[in-house]
N, C-alpha and C positions, 0 to 999 in steps of 0.2 A: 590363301585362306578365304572362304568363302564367306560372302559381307550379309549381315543382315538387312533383312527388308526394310525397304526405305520408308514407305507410306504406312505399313501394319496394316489396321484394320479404319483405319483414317478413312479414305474413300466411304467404305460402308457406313460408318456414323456419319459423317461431314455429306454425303451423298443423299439422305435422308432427313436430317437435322437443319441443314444449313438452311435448304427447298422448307422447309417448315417453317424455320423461323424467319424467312423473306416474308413468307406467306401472312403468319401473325403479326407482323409489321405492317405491313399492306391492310390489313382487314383492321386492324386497331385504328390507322389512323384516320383511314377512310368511316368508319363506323364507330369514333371516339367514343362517344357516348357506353354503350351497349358495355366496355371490356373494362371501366375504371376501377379504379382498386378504391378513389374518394376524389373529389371534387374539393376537398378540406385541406387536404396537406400538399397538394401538385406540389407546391416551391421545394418541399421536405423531399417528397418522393424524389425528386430531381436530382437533388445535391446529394442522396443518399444512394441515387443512381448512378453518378459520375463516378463516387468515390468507388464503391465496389465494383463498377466497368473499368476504372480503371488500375484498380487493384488486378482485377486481372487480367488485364492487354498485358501491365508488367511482369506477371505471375507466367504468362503463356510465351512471352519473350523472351523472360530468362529460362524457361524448361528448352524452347524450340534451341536455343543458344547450346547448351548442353545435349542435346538431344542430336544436334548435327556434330556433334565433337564423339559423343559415343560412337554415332555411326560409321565416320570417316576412322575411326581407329578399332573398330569394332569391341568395343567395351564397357562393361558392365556399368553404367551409372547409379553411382548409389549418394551420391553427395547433394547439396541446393536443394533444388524443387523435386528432385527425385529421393530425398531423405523424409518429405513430409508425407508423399504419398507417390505408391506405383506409376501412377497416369496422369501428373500433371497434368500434361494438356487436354484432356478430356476434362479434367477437375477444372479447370481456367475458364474453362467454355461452357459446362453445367451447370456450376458452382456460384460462381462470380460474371463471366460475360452475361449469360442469358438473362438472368435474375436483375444485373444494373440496367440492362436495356429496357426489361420490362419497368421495373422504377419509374426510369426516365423517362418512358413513353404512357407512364403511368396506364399499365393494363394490364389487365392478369391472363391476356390469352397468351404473351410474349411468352409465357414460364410454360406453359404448355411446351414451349419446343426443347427446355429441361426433361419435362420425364419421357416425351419422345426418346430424345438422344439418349436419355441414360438408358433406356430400353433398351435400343438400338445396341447399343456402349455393350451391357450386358451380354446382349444374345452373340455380338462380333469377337469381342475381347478375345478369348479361347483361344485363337488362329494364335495371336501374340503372344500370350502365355507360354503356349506349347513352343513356341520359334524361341522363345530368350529360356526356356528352360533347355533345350536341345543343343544352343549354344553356349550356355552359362555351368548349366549343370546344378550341382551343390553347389555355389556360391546364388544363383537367381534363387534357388528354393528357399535358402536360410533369408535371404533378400525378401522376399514374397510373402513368409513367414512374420516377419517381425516389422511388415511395410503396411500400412492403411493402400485399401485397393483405390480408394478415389478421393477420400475424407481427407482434405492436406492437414491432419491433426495428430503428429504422432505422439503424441503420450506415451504408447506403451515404450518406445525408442527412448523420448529424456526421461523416463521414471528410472528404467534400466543405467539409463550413465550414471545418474546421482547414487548408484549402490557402487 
């Protein structure tokens, strides 16, 4: 049986996003001043940077975890972090990594390397789409369907249970 692609479209967002957001780390901290969000709340932004960085290191750990168990057995994830939405891990690292780091480093260029990525995320995704529908079939599309493409919020899923 032939195994799905290991990386997806990883490389292409992580290859452009990653180089970004070294970069806005680098230029924030060297040029503090210039990218702060407030000089008022640093300690706030801080704590409330940790908390959502490290909501999602855990968030990316437990998808990467399930995501190597799909892989090795070649099958459909639809349960954990893959119930909340399509692309964990892009969602972990948009969402949640980028956004506590900028907190924490209290700057708003950091976020910038959010709508990079999600860009990026955007224009790459496709390739994967097409590869887990070609593999999945009817069960990825009903999956795809009724799954948040990146929002880990699925509402429309637990409105649906409670009928």
């Amino acid at each position: 049986m032939q195994k799905l692609n290991f990386m997806g479209a990883g490389p292409k967002i992580g290859g452009i996003g990653l180089p970004w957001l070294a970069g806005a780390i680098v230029i924030s901290v060297l040029y503090k001043k210039t990218f702060l969000f407030s000089g008022h709340w640093s300690k706030l932004l801080l704590v409330a940077g940790i908390i959502i960085a490290a909501a999602g290191f855990i968030f990316y750990l437990l998808t990467a975890r399930l995501l190597l168990n799909g892989l090795r057995n070649t099958k459909l994830i639809t349960s954990g972090t893959y119930y909340c939405c399509r692309n964990p891990l892009y969602a972990a690292f948009i969402l949640m990594i980028v956004p506590g780091l900028s907190l924490m480093l209290n700057s708003w260029l950091i976020l910038t390397a959010s709508v990079i990525t999600y860009v990026v995320f955007k224009i790459s995704i496709r390739s994967e789409y097409e590869e887990m529908e070609s593999f999945f079939g009817e069960q990825y599309r009903l999956y795809a369907k009724d799954t948040p493409e990146l929002i880990p919020l699925p509402m429309k899923k637990v409105i649906q249970s409670l009928k």
